[in-house]
LORO-511867 format. One record per residue (C-alpha): residue number from 1; residue in one letter; x, z, y. Coordinates in steps of 0.2 Angstrom, whole numbers. Each point is the difference from the previous one (the first is absolute). Example, Ala and Ser with C-alpha at 12.3 -4.5 7.8 and 13.67 -1.06 7.14 Angstrom:
<kedos>
+-----+------+-------+-------+-------+
| pos | code |    px |    pz |    py |
+-----+------+-------+-------+-------+
|   1 |    A |    62 |    39 |   -22 |
|   2 |    S |     6 |    -3 |    17 |
+-----+------+-------+-------+-------+
</kedos>
This chain:
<kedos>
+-----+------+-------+-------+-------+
| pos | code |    px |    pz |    py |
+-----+------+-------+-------+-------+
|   1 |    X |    46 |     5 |   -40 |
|   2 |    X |    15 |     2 |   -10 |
|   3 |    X |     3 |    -5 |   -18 |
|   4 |    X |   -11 |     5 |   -12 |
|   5 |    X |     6 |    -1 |   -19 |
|   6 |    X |   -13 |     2 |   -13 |
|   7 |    X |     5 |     4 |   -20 |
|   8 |    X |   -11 |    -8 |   -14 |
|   9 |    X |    -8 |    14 |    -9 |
|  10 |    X |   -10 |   -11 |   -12 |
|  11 |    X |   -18 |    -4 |     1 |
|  12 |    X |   -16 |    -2 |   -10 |
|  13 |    X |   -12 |   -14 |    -1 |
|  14 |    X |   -14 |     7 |    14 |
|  15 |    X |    15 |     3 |    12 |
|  16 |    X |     4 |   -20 |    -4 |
|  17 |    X |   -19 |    -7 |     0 |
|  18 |    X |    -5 |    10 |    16 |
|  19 |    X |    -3 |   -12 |    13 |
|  20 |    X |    10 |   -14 |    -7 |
|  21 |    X |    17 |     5 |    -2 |
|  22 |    X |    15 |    -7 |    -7 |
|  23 |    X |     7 |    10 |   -18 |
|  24 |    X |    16 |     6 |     4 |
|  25 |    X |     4 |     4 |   -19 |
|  26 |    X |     4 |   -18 |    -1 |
|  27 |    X |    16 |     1 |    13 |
|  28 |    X |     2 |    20 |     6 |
|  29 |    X |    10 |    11 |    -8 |
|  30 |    X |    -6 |    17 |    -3 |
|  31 |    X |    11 |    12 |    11 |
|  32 |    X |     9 |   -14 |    10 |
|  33 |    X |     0 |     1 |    19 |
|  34 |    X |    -5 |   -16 |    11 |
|  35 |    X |    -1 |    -3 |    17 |
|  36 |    X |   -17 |     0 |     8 |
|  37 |    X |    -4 |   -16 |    13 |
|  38 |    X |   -17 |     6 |     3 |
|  39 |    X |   -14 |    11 |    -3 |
|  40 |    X |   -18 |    -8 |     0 |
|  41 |    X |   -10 |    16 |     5 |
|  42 |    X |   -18 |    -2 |    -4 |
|  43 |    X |   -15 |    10 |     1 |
|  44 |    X |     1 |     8 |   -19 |
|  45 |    X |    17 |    -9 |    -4 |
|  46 |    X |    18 |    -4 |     4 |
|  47 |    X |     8 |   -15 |    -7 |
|  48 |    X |    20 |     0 |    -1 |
|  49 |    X |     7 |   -16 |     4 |
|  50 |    X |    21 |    -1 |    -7 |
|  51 |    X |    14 |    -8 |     9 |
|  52 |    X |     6 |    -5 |   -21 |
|  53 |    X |   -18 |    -7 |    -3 |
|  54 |    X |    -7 |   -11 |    15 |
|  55 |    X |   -18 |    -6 |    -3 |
|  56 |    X |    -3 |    16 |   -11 |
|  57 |    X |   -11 |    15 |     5 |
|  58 |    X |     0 |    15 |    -9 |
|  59 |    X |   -12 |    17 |     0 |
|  60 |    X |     9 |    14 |     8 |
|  61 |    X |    -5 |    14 |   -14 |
|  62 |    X |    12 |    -8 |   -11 |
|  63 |    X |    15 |     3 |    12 |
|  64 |    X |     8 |    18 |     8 |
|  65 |    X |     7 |    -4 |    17 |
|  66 |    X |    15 |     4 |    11 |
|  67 |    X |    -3 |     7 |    12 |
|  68 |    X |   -14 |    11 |    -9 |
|  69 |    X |   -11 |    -4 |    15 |
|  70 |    X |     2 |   -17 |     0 |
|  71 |    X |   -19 |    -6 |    -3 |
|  72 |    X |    -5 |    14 |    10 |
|  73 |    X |     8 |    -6 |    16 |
|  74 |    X |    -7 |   -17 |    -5 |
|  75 |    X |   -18 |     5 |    -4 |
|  76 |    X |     1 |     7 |    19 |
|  77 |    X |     7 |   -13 |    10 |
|  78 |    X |   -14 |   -11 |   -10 |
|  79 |    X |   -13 |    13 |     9 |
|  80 |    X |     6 |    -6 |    16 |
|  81 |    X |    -1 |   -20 |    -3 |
|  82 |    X |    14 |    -4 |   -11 |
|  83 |    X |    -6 |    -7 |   -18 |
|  84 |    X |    18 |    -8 |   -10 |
|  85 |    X |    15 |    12 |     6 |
|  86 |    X |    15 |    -8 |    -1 |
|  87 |    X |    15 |    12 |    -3 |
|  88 |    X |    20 |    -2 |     1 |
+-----+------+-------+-------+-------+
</kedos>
């Protein structure tokens, strides 16, 4: 898979509290770019771990992605046996 870049679009409190995730308000910048390491595809969810941030896990709907199909082409190769996706 090639690199995957995601911007930080802001968030809200559900996005944050849904299934344990780290608040990215407290080190993100809104509309800064980071490198993707991996996306944790699960059954309803998608966590973003950051290359800047190890040990962090972030929900996806607070991020826009480059390439656009990004968690798409994860969520698929999770279908067929892979659940982490590391990129890059």
């Amino acid at each position: 898979m090639s690199l995957i870049t995601a911007k930080f679009t802001g968030t809200n409190d559900k996005q944050v509290q849904w299934v344990g995730n780290d608040d990215p308000r407290k080190c993100l910048v809104e509309g800064q770019h980071y490198s993707v390491k991996t996306l944790e595809v699960h059954s309803y969810h998608t966590k973003v771990h950051l290359y800047a941030f190890p040990g962090k896990k972030f929900n996806s709907a607070s991020f826009e992605f480059t390439p656009e199909d990004a968690v798409e082409k994860a969520c698929t190769e999770w279908l067929v046996g892979d659940k982490v996706n590391p990129v890059g």
